[in-house]
DRENPA-3360 file (N, C-alpha, C; in nm, 2 decimals, always signed):
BEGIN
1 = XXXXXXXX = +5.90/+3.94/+1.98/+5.84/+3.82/+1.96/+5.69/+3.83/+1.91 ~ +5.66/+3.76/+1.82/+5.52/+3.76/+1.76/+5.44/+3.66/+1.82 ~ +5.35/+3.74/+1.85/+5.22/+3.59/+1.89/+5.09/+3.60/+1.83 ~ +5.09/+3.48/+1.71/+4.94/+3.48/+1.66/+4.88/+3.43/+1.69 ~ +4.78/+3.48/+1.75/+4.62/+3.47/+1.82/+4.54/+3.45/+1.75 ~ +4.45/+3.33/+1.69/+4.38/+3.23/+1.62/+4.25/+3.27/+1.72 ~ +4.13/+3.35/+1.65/+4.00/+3.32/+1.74/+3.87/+3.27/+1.60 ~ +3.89/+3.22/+1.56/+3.81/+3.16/+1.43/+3.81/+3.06/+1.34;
9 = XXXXXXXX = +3.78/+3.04/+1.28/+3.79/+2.89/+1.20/+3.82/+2.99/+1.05 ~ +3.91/+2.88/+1.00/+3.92/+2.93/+0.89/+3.83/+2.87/+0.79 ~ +3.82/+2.88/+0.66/+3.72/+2.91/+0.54/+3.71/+2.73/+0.52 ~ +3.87/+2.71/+0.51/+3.87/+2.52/+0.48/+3.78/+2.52/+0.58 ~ +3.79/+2.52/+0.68/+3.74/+2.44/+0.77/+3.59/+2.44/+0.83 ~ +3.54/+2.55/+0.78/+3.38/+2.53/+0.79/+3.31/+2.49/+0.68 ~ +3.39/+2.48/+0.57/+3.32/+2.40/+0.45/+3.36/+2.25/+0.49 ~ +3.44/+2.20/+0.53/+3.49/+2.10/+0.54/+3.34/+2.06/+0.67;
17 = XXXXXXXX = +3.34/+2.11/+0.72/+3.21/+2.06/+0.88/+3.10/+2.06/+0.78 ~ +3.05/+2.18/+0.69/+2.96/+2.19/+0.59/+2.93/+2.07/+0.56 ~ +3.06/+2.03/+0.49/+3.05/+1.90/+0.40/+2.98/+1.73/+0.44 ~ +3.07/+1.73/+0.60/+3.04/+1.62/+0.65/+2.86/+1.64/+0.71 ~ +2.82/+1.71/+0.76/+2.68/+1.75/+0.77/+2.60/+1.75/+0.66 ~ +2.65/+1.75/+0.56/+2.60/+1.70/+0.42/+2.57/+1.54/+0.42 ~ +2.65/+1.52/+0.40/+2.70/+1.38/+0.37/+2.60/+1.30/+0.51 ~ +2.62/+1.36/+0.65/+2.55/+1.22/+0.75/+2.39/+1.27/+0.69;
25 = XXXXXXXX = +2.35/+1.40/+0.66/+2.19/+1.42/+0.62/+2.17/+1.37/+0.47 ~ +2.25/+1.33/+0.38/+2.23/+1.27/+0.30/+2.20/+1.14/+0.32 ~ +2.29/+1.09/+0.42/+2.25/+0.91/+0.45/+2.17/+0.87/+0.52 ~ +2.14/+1.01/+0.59/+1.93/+1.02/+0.67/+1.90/+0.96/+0.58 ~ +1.85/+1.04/+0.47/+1.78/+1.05/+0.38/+1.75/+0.94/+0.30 ~ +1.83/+0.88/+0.27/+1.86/+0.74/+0.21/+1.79/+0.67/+0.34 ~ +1.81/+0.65/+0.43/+1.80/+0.53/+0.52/+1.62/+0.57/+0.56 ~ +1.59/+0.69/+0.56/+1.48/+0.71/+0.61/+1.36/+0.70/+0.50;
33 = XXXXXXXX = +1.42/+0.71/+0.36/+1.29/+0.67/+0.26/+1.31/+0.53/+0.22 ~ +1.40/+0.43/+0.21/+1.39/+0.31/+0.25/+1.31/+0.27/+0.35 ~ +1.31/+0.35/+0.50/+1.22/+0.23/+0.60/+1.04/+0.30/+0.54 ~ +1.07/+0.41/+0.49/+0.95/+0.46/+0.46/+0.87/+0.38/+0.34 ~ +0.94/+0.31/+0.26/+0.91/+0.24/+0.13/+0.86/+0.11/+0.20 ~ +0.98/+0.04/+0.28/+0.94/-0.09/+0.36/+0.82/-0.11/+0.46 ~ +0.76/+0.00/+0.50/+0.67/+0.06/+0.62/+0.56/+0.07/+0.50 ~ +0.55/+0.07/+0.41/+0.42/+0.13/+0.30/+0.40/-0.02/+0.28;
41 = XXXXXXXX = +0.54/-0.12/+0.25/+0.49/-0.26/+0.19/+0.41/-0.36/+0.28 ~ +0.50/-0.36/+0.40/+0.41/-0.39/+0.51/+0.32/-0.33/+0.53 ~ +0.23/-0.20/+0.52/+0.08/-0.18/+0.54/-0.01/-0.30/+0.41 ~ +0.08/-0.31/+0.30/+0.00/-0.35/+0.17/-0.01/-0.44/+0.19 ~ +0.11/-0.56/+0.23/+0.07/-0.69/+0.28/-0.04/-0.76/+0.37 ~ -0.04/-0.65/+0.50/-0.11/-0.62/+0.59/-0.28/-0.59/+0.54 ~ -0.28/-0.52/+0.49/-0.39/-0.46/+0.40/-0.50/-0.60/+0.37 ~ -0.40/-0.67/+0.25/-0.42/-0.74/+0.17/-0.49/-0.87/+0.27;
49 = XXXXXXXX = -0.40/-0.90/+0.37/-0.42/-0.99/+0.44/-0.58/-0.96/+0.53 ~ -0.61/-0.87/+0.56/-0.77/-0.79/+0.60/-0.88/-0.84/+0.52 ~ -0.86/-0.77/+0.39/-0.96/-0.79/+0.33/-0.96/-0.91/+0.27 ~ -0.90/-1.04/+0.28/-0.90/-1.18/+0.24/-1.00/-1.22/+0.35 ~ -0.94/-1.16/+0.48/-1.01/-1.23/+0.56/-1.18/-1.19/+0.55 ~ -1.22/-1.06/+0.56/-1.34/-0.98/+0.51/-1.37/-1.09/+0.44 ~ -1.34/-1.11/+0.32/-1.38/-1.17/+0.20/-1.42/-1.30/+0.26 ~ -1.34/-1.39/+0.30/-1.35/-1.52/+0.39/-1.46/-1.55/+0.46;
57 = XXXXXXXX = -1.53/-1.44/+0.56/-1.59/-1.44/+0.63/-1.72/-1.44/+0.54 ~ -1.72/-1.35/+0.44/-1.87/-1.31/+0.36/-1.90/-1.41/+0.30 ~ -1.80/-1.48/+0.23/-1.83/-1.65/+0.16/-1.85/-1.72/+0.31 ~ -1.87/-1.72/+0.39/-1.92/-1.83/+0.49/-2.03/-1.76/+0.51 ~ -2.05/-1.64/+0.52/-2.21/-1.60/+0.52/-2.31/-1.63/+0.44 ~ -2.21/-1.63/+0.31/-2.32/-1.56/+0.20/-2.33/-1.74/+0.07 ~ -2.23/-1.80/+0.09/-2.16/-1.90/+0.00/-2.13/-1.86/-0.11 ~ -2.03/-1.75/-0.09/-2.03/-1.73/-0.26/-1.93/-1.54/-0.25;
65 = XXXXXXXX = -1.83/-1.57/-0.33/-1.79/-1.40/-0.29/-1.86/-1.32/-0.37 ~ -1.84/-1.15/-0.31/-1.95/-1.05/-0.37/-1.92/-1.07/-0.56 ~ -2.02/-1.00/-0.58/-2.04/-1.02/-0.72/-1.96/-0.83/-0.78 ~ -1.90/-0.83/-0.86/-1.84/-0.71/-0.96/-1.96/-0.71/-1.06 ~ -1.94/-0.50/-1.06/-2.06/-0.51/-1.20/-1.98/-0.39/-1.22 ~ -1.96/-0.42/-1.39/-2.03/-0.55/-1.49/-1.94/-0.66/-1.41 ~ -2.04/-0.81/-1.46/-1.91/-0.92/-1.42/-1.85/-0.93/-1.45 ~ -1.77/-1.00/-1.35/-1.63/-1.00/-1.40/-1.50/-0.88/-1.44;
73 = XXXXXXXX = -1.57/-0.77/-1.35/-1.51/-0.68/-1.39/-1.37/-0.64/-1.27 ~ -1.27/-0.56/-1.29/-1.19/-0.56/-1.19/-1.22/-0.42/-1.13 ~ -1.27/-0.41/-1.03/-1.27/-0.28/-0.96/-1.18/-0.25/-0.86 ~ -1.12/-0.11/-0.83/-1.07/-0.05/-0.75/-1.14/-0.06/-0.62 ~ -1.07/-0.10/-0.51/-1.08/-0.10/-0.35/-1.13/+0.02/-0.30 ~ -1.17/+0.04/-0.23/-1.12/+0.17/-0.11/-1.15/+0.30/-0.17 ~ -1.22/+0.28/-0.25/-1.26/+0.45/-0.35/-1.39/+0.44/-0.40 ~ -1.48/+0.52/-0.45/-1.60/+0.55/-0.48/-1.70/+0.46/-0.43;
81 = XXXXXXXX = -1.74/+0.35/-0.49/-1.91/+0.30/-0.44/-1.83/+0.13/-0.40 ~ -1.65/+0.10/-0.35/-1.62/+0.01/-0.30/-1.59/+0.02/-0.16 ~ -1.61/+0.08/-0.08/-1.54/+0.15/+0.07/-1.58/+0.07/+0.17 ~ -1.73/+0.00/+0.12/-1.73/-0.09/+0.26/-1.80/-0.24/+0.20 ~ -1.78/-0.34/+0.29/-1.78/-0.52/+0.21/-1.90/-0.52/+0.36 ~ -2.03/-0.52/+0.29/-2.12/-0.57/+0.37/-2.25/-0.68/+0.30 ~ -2.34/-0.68/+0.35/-2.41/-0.80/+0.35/-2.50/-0.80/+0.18 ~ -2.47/-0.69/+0.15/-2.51/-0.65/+0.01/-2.38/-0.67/-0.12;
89 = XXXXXXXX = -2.29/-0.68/-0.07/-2.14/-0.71/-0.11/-2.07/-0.57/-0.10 ~ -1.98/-0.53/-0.20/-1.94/-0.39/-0.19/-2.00/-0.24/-0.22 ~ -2.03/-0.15/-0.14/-2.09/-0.02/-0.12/-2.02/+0.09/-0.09 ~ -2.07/+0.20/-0.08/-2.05/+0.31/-0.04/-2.05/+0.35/+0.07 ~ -2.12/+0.29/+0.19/-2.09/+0.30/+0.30/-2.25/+0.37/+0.33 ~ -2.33/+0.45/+0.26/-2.37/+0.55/+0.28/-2.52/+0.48/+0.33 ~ -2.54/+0.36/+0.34/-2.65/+0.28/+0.42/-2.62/+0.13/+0.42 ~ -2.50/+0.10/+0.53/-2.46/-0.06/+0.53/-2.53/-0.12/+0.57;
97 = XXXXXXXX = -2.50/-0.26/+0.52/-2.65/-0.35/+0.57/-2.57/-0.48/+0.72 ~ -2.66/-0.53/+0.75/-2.58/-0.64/+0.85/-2.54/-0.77/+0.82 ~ -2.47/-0.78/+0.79/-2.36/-0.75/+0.95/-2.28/-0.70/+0.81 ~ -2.16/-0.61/+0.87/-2.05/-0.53/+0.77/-1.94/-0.62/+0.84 ~ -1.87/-0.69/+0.69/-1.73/-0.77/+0.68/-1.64/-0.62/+0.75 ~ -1.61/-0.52/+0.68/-1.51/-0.48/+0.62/-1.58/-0.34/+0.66 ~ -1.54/-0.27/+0.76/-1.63/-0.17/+0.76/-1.58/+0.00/+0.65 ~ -1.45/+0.00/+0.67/-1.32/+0.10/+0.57/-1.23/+0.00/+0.49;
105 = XXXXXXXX = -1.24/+0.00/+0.39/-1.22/-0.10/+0.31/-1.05/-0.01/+0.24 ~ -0.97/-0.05/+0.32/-0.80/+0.02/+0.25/-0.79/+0.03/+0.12 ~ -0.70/+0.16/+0.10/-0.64/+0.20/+0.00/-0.47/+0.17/-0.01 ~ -0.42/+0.14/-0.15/-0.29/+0.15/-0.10/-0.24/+0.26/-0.03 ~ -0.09/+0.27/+0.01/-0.04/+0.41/+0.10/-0.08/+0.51/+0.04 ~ +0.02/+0.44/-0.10/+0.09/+0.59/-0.21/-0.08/+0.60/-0.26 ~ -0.19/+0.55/-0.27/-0.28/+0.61/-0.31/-0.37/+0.70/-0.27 ~ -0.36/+0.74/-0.20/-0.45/+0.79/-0.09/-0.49/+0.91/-0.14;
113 = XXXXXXXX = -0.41/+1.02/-0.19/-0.50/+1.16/-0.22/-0.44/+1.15/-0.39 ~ -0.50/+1.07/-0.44/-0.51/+1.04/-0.61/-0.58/+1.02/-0.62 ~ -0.63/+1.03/-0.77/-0.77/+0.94/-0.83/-0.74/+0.81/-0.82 ~ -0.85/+0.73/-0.86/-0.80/+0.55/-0.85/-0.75/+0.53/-0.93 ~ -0.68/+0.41/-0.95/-0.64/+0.39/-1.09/-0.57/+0.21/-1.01 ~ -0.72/+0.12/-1.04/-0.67/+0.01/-1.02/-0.59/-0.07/-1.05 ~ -0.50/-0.18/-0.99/-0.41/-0.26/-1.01/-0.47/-0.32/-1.13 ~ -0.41/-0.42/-1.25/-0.43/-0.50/-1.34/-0.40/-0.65/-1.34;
121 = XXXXXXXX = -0.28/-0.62/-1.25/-0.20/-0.76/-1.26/-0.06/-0.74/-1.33 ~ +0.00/-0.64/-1.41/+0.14/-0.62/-1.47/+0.15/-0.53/-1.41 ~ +0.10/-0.42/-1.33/+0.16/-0.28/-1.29/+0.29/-0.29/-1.29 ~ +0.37/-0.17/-1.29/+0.49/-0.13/-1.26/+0.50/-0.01/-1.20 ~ +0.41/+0.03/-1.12/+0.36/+0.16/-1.06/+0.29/+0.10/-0.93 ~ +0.30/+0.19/-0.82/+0.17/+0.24/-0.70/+0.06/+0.22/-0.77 ~ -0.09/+0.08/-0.74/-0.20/+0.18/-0.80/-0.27/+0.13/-0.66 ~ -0.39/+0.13/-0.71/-0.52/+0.09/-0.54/-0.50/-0.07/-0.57;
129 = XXXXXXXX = -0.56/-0.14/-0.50/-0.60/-0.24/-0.47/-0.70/-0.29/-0.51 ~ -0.70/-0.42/-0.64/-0.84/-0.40/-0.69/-0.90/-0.54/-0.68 ~ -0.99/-0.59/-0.70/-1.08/-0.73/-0.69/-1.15/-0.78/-0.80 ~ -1.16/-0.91/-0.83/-1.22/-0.95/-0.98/-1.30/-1.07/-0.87 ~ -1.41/-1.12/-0.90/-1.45/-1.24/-0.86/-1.38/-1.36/-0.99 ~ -1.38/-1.47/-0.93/-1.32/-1.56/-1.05/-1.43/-1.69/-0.98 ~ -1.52/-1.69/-1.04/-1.61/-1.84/-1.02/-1.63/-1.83/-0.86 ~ -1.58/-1.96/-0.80/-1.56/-2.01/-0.68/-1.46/-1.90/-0.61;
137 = XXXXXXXX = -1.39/-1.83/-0.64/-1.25/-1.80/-0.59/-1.27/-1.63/-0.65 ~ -1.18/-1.56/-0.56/-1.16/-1.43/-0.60/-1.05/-1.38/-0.62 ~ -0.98/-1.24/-0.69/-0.87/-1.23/-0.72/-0.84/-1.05/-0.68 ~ -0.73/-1.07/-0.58/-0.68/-0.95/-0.52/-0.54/-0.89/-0.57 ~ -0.56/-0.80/-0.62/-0.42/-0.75/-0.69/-0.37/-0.61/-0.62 ~ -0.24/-0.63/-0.60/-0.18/-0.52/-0.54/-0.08/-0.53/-0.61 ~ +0.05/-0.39/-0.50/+0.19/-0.36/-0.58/+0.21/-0.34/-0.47 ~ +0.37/-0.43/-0.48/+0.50/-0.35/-0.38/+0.61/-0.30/-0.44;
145 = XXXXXXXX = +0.62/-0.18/-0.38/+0.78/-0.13/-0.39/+0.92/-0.21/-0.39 ~ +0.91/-0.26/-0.27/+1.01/-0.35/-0.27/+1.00/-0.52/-0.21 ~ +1.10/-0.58/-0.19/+1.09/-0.67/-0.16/+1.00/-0.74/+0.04 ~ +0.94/-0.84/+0.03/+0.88/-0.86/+0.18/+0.87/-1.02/+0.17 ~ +0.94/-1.04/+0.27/+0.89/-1.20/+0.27/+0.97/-1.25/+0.13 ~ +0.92/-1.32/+0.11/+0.91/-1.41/-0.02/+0.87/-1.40/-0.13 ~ +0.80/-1.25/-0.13/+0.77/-1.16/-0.22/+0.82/-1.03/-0.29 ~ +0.85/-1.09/-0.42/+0.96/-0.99/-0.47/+0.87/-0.88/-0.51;
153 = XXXXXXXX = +0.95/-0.74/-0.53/+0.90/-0.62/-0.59/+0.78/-0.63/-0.74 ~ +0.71/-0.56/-0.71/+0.64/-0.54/-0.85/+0.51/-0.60/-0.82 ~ +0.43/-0.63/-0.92/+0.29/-0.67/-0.89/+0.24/-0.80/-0.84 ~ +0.18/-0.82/-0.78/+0.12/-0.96/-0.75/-0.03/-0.97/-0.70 ~ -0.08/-1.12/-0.71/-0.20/-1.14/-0.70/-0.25/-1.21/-0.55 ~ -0.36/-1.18/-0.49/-0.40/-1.28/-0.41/-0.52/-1.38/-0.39 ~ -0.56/-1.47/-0.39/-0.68/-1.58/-0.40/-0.72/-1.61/-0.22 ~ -0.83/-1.68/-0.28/-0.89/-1.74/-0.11/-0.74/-1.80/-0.03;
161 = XXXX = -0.67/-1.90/-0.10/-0.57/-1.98/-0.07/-0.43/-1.94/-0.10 ~ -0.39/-1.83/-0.16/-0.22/-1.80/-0.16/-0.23/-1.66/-0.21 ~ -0.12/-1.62/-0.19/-0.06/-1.45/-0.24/+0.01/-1.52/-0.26 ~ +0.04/-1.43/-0.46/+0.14/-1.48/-0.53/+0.23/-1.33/-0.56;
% end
């Protein structure tokens, strides 16, 4: 009488475990740069919603929001000589005056160890967060990845009174 004694897995069968261990870390993967993309939009919304208020507050200080130089120009947020919203408008940080709106003035996520490269209003890319005065009213432009709210993907604007 023969008796075969099986102490191993055969070749199918550890590619086959291979495979499916593929497959559930591939759908990590997927699910985990999704919440990571949705986790970046919510900071930007979040973001966005800060520095309105900053802004808000400085027009009841000051009657009037900070001034861009040259006028009317659109500058990048959260980078070079914009990093902090104080009583002088936006600075460097490097001698703030009183009272400071805005003391770290955010960057988008994805921007963070780049050069600037401010929003326009058409992006179709990650850029910073950038500001234009408009008369009475000011204009905040960002980008989302994906969808938030009632806010579809791609670039949009914000004012004293709505995010578009």
């Amino acid at each position: 009488m023969l008796i075969n004694k099986k102490y191993g897995f055969t070749l199918i069968e550890l590619l086959v475990v291979i495979a499916i261990f593929a497959l559930i870390a591939n759908v990590t993967m997927i699910s985990l740069n999704k919440a990571k993309k949705d986790a970046r939009d919510a900071k930007r919304v979040d973001n966005i919603s800060q520095i309105r208020s900053a802004l808000h507050l400085y027009s009841v200080d000051k009657l009037a929001y900070p001034a861009t130089v040259p006028i009317d120009a659109t500058i990048a947020l959260g980078t070079g000589s914009n990093l902090v919203l104080d009583s002088n408008g936006w600075s460097d940080g490097t001698s703030p005056t009183s009272p400071i709106f805005m003391y770290s003035v955010p960057r988008d996520p994805k921007m963070i160890n780049v050069a600037a490269n401010p929003c326009q209003g058409a992006d179709t890319n990650p850029c910073d967060y950038s500001y234009t005065q408009n008369g009475n009213d000011f204009i905040l432009y960002f980008y989302l990845e994906g969808a938030v709210s009632n806010l579809a993907a791609g670039a949009h604007y914000a004012s004293k009174d709505e995010v578009h």
